[in-house]
VEXTORKOL-880630 format. One record per residue (C-alpha): residue in three letters; x, y, z. Coordinates in Angstrom, 1 decimal, always signed. Example, Ala and Ser with C-alpha at 12.3 -4.5 7.8 and 13.67 -1.06 7.14 Angstrom:
PT   code       c1       c2       c3
PT    ALA    +12.3     -4.5     +7.8
PT    SER    +13.7     -1.1     +7.1
END
This chain:
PT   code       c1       c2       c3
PT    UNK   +124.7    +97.0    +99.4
PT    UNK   +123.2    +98.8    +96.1
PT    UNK   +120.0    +99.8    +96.1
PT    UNK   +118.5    +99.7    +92.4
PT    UNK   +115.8   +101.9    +91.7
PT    UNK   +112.4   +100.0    +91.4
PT    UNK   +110.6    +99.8    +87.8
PT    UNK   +107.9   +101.6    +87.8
PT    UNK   +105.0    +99.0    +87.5
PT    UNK   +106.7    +97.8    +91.2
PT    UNK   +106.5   +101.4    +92.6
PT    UNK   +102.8   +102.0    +91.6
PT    UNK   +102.5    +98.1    +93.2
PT    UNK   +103.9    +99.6    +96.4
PT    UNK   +102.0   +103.2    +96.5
PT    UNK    +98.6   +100.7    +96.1
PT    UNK   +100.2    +98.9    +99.1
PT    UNK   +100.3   +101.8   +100.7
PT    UNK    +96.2   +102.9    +99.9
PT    UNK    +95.1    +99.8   +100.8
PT    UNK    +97.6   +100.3   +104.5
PT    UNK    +95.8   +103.8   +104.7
PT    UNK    +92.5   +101.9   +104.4
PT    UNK    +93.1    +99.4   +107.3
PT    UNK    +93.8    +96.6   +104.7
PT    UNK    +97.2    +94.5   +104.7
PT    UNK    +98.9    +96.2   +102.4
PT    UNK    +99.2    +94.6    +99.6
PT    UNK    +98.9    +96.3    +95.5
PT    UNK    +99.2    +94.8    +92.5
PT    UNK    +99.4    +96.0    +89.0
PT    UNK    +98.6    +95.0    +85.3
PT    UNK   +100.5    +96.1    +82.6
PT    UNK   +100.4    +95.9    +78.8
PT    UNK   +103.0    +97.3    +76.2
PT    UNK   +105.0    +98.6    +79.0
PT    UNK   +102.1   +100.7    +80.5
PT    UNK   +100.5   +100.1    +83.7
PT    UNK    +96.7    +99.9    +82.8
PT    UNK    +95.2    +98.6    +86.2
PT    UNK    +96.5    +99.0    +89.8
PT    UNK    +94.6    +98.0    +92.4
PT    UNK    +95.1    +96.6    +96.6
PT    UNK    +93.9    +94.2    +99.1
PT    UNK    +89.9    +95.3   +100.1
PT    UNK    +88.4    +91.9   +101.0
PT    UNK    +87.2    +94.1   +104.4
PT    UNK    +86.4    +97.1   +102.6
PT    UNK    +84.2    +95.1   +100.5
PT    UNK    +82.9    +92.3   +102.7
PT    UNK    +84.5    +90.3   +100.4
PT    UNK    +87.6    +87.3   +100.7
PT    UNK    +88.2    +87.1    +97.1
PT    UNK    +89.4    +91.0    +97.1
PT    UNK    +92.8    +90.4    +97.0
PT    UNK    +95.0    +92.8    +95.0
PT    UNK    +95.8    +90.4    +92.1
PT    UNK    +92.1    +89.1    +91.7
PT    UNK    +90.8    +93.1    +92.0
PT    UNK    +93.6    +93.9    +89.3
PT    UNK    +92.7    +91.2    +87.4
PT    UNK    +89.2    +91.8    +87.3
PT    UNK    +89.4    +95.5    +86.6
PT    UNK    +91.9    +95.0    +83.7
PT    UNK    +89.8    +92.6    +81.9
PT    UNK    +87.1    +94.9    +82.2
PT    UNK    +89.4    +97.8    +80.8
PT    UNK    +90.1    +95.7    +77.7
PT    UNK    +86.9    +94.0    +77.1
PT    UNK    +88.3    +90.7    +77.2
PT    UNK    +88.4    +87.6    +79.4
PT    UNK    +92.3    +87.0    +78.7
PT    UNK    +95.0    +88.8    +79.7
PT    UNK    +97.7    +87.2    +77.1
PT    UNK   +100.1    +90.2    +76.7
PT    UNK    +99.9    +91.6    +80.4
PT    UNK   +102.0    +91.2    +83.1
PT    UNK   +101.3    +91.0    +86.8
PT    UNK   +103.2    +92.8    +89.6
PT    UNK   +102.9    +92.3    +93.1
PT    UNK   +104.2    +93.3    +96.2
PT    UNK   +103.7    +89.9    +97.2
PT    UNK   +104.3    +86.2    +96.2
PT    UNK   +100.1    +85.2    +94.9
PT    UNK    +98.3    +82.9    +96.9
PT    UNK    +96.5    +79.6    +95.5
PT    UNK    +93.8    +81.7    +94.5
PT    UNK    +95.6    +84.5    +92.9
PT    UNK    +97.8    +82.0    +91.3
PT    UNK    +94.6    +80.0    +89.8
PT    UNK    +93.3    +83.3    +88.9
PT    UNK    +96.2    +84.3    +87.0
PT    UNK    +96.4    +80.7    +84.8
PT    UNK    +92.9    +81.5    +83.7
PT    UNK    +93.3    +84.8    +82.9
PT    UNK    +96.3    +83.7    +81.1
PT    UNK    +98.9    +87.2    +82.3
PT    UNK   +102.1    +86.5    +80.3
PT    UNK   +104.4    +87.1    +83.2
PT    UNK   +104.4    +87.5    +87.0
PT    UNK   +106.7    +89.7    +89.3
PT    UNK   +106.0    +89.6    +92.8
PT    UNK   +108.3    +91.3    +95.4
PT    UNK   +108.2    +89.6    +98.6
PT    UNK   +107.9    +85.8    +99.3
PT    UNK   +105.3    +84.0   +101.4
PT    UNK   +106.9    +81.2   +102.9
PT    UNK   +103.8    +80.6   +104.8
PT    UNK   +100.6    +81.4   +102.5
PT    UNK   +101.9    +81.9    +99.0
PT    UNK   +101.4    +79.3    +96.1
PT    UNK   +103.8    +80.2    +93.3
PT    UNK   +107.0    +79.3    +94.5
PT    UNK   +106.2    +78.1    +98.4
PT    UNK   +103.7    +76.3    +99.4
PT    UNK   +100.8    +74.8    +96.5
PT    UNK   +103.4    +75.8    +93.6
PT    UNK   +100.3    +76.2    +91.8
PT    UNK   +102.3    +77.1    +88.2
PT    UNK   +104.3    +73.6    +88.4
PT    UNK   +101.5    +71.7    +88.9
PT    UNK   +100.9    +69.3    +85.6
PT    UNK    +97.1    +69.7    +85.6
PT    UNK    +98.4    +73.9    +85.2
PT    UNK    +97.1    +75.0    +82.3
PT    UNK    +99.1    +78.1    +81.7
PT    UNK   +102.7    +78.7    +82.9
PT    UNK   +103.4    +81.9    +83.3
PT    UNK   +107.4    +83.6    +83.5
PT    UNK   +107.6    +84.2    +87.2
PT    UNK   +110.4    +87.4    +88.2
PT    UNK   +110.5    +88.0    +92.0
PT    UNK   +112.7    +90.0    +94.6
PT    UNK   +111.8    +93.5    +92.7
PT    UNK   +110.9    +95.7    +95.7
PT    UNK   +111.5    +93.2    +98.5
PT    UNK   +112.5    +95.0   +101.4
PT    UNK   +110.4    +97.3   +101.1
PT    UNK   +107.7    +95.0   +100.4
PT    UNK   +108.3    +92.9   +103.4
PT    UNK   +109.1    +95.9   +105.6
PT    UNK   +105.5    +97.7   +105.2
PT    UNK   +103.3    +94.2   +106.2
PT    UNK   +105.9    +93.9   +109.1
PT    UNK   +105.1    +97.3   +110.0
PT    UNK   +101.1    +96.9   +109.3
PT    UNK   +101.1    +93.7   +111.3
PT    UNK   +103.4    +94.6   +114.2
PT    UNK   +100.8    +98.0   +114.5
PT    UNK    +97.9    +95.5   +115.3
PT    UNK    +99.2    +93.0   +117.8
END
């Protein structure tokens, strides 16, 4: 099997990962890029902060906005090291991000292509391009390792 190296927005997704791992979270990062360059990264903290609505893609989200003074995101892309949730995915329609790429499917609680399939839903009000597989083993193999640590 070849191994491709990883764009970079994916790698900076997994070294988040990896911070929020460090910082007892489930390791997960995301990333928000515009005109190719990553202006946001950010990981799971919803512990850290006392907080269920800290997941990476919501914190990443939040924080680019913030960087560029605008509700929107039209023109940004989201990556993830794994498949949003129904709340990530309903925060990515209303922030409008141009394109998603996740890494690693969640069969059990994701909502983009599993589960909710929040994006194909008519009442949607943004679509965006979904990309996913980037990073996947690795992905997968770091919350196998997180969660296997803790039981």
């Amino acid at each position: 099997m070849t191994r491709w190296p990883l764009p970079p927005p994916m790698r900076e997704a997994l070294d988040a990962a990896l911070r929020a791992r460090d910082a007892g979270e489930v390791p997960i990062g995301a990333v928000v890029v515009r005109d190719g360059a990553v202006i946001v990264a950010a990981h799971n903290a919803p512990r850290t902060l006392c907080d269920p609505t800290a997941h990476a893609e919501v914190l990443a989200i939040r924080e680019a906005a913030r960087v560029l003074d605008r509700e929107r995101l039209d023109g940004c892309d989201l990556w993830v090291t794994l498949e949003p949730c129904a709340m990530c995915a309903g925060a990515i329609v209303h922030a409008r991000i141009d394109r998603v790429y996740y890494a690693a499917p969640d069969p059990k609680g994701g909502a983009v292509e599993h589960g909710a399939r929040v994006f194909d839903q008519p009442s949607c009000l943004h679509r965006p391009e979904v990309y996913s597989g980037m990073g996947e083993s690795e992905a997968a193999d770091l919350l196998r390792a997180f969660f296997r640590e803790r039981r």
